[in-house]
C-alpha positions as CSV (number, residue, x, y, z in Angstrom):
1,X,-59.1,-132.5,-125.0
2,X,-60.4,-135.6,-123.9
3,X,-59.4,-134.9,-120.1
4,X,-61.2,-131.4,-120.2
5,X,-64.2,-133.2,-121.8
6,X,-64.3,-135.4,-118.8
7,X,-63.8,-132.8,-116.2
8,X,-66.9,-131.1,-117.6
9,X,-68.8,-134.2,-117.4
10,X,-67.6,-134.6,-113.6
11,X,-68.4,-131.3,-113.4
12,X,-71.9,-131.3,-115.0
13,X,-73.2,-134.7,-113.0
14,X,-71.4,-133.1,-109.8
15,X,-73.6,-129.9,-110.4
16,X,-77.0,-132.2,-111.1
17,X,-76.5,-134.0,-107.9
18,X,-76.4,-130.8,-106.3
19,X,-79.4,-129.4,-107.4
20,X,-81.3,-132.4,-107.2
21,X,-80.2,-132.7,-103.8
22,X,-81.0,-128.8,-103.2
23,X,-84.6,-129.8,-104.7
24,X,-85.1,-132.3,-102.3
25,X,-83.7,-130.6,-99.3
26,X,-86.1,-127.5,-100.4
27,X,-89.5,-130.0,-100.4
28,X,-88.3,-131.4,-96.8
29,X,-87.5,-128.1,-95.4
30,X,-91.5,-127.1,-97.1
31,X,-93.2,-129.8,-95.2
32,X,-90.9,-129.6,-92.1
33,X,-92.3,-125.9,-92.2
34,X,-96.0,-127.4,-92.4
35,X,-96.0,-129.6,-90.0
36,X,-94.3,-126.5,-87.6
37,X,-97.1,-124.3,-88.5
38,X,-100.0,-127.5,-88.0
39,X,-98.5,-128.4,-84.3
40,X,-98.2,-124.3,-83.4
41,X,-101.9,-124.4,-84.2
42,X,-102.5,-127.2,-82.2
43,X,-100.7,-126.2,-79.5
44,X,-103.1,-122.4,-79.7
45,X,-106.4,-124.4,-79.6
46,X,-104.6,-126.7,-76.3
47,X,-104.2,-123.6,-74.5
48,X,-107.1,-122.0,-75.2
49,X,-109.1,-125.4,-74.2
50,X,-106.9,-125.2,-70.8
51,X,-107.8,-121.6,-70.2
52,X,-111.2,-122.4,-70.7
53,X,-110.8,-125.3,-68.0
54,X,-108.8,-123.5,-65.6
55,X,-112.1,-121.1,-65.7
56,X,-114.8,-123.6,-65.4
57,X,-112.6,-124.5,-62.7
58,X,-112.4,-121.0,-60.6
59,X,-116.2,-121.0,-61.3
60,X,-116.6,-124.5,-59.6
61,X,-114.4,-123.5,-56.8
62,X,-116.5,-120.5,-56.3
63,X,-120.1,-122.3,-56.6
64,X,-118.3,-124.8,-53.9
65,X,-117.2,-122.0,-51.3
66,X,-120.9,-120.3,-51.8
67,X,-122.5,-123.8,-50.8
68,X,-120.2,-124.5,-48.1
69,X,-120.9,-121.1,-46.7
70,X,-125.0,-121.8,-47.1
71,X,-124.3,-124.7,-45.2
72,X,-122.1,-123.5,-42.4
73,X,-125.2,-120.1,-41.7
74,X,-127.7,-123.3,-41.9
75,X,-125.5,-124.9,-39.5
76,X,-124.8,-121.6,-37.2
77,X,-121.2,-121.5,-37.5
């Protein structure tokens, strides 16, 4: 009686630790999944900045290559 009494107690502490340990491992996995969804928005609003670089940019390019060509008529070339 007194062995199967302390079976159950190993048991019983064996089967806290366990869901304490599931408890905790749940919370982490939580914020792990957080911060995945906060650096996935951060890297959205990077790309969108860069896209909007890469445009200004093409834009610049262009507005070079239009005065460049201003300047080479001026020049007669």
């Amino acid at each position: 009686m007194f062995e199967t009494q302390s079976s159950l107690n190993s048991l019983h502490v064996k089967i806290s630790e366990l869901v304490q340990k599931y408890k905790d491992l749940s919370a982490e996995n939580e914020s792990l999944r957080q911060e995945v969804v906060r650096v996935k928005a951060q890297g959205e609003a990077k790309d969108v900045q860069i896209a909007k670089l890469e445009e200004d940019l093409r834009k610049k390019d262009m507005e070079s290559d239009d005065i460049i060509s201003k300047i080479e008529a001026v020049l007669g070339r």
